[in-house]
C-alpha positions, 0 to 999 in steps of 0.5 A: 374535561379528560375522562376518568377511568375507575379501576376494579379488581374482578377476578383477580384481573384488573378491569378498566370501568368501560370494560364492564358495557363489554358482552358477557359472552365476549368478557366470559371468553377472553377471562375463561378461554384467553385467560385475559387481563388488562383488558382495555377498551381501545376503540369505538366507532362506527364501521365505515365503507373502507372497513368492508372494501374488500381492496382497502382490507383493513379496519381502521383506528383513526387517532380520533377513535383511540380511546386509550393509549396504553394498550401497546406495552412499550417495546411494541409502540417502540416497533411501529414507532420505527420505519420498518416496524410500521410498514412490517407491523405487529402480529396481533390475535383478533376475536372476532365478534362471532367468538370464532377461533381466533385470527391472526392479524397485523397491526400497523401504524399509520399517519391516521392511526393505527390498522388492522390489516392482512386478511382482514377481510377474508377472515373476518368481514367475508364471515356472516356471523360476524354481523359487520355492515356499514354503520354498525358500532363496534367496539375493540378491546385490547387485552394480555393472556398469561404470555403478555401476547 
């Protein structure tokens, strides 16, 4: 049975129902400091040993980890749907769970999934505070600024 998501206006932004099992922290920065909207729960999983390998430096999003499609707009999913855009990526924003300044990321589409990658180890693995260790949960979430960056 496919999953039903109910949608609810909060704060003039539409929020996705498992939204709301966000941190507050985390909902309070990405509304107030990101001014975010469609904010969308795009994974969840537990952190693997690739995720921490300093020489596979990236987090992966296998297609069974995809909970929701639809936080690519169209012109991206057209950009890592093509050759040159898959191996190139996308520059991305990343909040990482310490709610430091954001890092610059790319996204990339491969045959398992979608990755995080480029300097995801240095900016946000090697970062303490960010608590990522082999069979954490985490949890990513997608979400538009003002500029539909």
């Amino acid at each position: 049975m496919a999953e039903v998501a109910t949608l609810m206006e909060t704060e003039e932004r539409v929020v996705n129902a498992e939204m709301l099992d966000m941190p507050e922290s985390l909902k309070n920065h990405i509304i107030q400091e990101e001014n975010g909207k469609d904010i969308v729960l795009v994974m969840n999983k537990k952190i693997g040993k690739t995720d921490l390998n300093k020489n596979d430096n990236r987090l992966l999003i296998a297609w069974g980890n995809v909970r929701d499609y639809n936080f690519l707009n169209q012109e991206e999913k057209s950009i890592l749907n093509s050759k040159k855009g898959a191996n190139k990526g996308i520059e991305v924003s990343v909040i990482p769970p310490s709610l430091e300044s954001n890092v610059k990321l790319k996204l990339k589409k491969w045959n398992t999934g979608y990755c995080l990658t480029d300097k995801w180890h240095s900016l946000v693995v090697n970062n303490q505070e960010n608590g990522l260790e082999i069979g954490v949960t985490v949890k990513l979430y997608s979400f538009r600024n003002n500029s539909s960056e």
